[in-house]
TIBAKOL-778437 format. One line per 5 residues: their letters; for each residue z, y, x of N, C-alpha, C, O, CB. Coordinates in nm, 2 decimals. Atoms other than C-alpha are relative to their C-alpha. Last residue first. Glycine has a CB too. Example, Ala and Ser with C-alpha at 12.3 -4.5 7.8 and 13.67 -1.06 7.14 Angstrom:
// TIBAKOL-778437
SA) 0.00:-0.11:-0.09:0.71:-0.11:1.37:0.08:0.11:-0.08:0.09:0.22:-0.03:-0.14:0.05:0.04 ~ 0.00:-0.12:0.09:0.78:-0.45:1.23:0.00:0.12:0.09:0.07:0.12:0.19:0.12:0.00:-0.10
// end
This chain:
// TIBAKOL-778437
XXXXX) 0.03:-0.11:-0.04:-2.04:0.55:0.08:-0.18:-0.04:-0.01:-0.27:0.04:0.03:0.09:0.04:0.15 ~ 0.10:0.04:-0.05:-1.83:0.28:-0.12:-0.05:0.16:0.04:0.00:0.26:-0.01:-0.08:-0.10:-0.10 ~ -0.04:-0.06:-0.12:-1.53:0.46:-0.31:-0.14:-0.06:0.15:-0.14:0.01:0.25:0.19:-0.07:0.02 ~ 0.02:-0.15:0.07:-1.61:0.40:-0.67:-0.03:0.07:0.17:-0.09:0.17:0.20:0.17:0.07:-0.13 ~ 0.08:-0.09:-0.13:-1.75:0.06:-0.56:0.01:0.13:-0.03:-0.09:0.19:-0.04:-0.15:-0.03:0.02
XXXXX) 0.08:-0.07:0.07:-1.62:-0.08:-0.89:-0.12:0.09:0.08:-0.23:0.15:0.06:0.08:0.09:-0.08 ~ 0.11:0.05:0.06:-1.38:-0.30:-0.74:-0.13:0.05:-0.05:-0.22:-0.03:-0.05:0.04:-0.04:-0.10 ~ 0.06:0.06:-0.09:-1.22:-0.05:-0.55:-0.12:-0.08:0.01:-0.22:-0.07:0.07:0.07:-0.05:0.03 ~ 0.08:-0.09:-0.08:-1.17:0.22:-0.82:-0.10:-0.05:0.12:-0.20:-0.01:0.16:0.09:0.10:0.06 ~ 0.14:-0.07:0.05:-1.02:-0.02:-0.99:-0.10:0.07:0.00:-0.20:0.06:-0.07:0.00:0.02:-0.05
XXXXX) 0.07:0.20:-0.03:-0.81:-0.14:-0.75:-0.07:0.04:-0.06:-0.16:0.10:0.00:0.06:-0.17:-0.05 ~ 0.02:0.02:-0.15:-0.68:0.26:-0.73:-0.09:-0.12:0.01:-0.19:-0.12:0.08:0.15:-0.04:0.08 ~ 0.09:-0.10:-0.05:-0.61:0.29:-1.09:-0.11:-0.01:0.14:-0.23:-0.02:0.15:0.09:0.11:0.02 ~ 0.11:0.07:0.07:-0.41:-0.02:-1.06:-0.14:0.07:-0.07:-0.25:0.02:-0.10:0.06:-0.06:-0.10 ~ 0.03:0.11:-0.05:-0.21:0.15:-0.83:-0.11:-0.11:-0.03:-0.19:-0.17:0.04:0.09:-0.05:-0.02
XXXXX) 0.06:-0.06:-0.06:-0.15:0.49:-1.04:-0.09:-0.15:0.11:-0.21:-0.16:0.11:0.10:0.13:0.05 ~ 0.12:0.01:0.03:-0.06:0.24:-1.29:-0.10:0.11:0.08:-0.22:0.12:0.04:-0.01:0.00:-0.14 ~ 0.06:0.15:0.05:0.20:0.07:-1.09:-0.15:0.07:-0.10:-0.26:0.01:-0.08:0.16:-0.10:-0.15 ~ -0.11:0.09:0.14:0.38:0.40:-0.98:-0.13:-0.08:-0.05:-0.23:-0.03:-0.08:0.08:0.14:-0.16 ~ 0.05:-0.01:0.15:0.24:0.53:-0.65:0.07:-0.11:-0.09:0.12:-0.22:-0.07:-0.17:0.00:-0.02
XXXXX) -0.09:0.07:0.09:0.43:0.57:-0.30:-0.07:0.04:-0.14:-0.06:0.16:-0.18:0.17:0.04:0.02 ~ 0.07:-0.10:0.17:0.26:0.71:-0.02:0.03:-0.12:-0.05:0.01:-0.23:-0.01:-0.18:0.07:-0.04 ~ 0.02:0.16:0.10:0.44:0.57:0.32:-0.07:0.09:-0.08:-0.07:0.21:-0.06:0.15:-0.11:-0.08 ~ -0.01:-0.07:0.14:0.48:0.82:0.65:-0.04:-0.14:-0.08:-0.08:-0.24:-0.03:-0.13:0.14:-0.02 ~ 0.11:-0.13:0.06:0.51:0.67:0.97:0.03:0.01:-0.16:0.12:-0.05:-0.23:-0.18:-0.04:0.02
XXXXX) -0.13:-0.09:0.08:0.82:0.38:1.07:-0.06:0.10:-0.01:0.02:0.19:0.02:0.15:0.03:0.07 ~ -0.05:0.04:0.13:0.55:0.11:1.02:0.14:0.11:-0.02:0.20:0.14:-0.12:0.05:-0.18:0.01 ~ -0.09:-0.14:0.06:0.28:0.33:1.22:0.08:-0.07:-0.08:0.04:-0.05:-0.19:-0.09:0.13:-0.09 ~ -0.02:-0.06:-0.19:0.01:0.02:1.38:0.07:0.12:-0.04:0.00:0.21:-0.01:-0.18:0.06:0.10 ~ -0.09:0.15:-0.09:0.09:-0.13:0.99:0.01:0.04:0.16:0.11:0.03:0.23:-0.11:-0.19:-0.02
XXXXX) 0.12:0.06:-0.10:-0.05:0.19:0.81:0.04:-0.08:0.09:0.08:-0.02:0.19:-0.07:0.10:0.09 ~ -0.04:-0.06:-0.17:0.19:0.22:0.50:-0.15:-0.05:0.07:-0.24:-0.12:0.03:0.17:-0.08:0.10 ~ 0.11:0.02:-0.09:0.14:0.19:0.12:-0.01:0.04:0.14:-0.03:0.16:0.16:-0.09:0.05:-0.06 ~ 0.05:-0.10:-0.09:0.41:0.17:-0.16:-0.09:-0.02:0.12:-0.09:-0.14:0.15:0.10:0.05:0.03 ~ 0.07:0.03:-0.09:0.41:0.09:-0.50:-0.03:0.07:0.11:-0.10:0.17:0.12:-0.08:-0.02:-0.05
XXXXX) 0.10:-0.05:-0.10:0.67:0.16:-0.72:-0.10:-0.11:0.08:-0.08:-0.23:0.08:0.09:0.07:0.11 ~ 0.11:-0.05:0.09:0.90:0.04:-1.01:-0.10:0.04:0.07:-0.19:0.05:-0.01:0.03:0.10:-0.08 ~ -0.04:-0.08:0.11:1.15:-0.13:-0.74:-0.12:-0.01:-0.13:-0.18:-0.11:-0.18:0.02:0.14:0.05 ~ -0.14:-0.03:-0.02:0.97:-0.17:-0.47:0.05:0.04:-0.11:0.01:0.15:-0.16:0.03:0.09:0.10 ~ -0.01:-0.02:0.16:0.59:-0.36:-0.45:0.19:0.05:0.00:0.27:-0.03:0.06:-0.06:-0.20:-0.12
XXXXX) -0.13:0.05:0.07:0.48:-0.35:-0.11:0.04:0.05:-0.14:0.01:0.16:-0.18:0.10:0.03:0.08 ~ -0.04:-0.06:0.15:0.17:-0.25:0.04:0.13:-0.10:-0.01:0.15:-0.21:0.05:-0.15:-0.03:-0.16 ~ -0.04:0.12:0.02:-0.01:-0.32:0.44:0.04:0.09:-0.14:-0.01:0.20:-0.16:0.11:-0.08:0.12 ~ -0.11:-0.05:0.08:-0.29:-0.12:0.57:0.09:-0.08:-0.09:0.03:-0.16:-0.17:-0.05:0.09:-0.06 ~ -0.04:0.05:0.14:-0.41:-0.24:0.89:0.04:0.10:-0.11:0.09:0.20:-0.08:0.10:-0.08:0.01
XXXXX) 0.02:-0.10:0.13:-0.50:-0.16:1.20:-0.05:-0.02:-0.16:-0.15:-0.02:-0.22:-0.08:0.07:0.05 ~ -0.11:-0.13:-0.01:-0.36:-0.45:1.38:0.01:0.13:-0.03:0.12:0.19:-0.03:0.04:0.01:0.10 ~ 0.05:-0.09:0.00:-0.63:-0.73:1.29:0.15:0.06:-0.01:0.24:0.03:-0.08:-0.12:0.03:-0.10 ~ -0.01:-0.05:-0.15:-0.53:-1.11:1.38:-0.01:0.17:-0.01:0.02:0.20:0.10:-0.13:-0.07:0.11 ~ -0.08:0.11:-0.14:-0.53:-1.19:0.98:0.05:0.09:0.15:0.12:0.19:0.15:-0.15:-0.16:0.08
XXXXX) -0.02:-0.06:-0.13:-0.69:-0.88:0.82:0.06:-0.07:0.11:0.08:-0.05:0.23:0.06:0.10:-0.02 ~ 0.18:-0.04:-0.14:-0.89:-1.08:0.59:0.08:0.08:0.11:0.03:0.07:0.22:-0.19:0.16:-0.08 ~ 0.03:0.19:-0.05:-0.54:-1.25:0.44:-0.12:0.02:0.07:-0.16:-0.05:0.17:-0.03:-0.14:-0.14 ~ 0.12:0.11:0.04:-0.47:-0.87:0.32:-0.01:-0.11:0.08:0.03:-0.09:0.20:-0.14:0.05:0.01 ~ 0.11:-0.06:-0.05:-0.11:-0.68:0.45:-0.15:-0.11:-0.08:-0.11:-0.22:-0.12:0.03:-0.01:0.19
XXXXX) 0.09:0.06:-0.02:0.22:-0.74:0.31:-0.15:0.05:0.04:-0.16:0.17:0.02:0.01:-0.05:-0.09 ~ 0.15:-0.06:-0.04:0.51:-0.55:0.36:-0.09:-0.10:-0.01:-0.05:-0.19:0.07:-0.02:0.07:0.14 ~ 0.05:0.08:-0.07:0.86:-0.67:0.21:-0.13:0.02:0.00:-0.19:0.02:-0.11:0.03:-0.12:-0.04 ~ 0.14:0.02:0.03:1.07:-0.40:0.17:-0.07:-0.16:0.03:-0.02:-0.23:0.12:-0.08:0.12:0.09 ~ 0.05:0.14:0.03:1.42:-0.43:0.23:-0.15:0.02:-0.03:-0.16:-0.07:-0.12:0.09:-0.08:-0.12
XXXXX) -0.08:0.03:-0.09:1.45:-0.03:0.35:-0.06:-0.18:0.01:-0.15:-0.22:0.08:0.17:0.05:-0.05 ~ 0.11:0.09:-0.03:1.19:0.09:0.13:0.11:-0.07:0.13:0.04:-0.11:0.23:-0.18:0.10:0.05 ~ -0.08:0.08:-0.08:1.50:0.28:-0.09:-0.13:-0.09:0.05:-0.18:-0.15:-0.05:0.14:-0.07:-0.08 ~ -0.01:0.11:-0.02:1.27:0.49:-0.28:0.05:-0.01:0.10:0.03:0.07:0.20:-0.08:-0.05:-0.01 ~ 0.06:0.09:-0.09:1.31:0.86:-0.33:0.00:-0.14:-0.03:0.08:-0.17:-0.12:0.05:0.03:0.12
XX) -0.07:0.07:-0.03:1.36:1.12:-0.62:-0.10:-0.11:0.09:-0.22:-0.14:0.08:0.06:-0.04:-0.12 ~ 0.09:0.11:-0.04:1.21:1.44:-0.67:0.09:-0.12:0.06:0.17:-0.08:0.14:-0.10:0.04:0.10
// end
């Protein structure tokens, strides 16, 4: 299993979460995508590959995940 170098990362977070500090922020690395909890930046990451990602948005849009 091979890792990512998230070292340089550059984290971004959503433009709605402005002032909000539980967050979740993403970065694009390499071939990857990875996903942290911004109140935890040296915590665990999960790391999916571009179409596991866009999997994901699509799931969002669609309200797969809505309750």
């Amino acid at each position: 299993m091979s890792t990512t170098d998230l070292t340089n990362a550059e984290w971004r977070k959503s433009s709605y979460s402005a002032t909000q500090t539980t967050c979740v922020e993403v970065a694009q690395v390499d071939e990857v995508v990875a996903v942290r909890d911004s109140k935890d930046p040296t915590g665990p990451v999960l790391v999916f590959t571009p179409d596991e990602w866009a999997a994901f948005l699509a799931g969002v849009r669609d309200g797969e995940f809505n309750h």
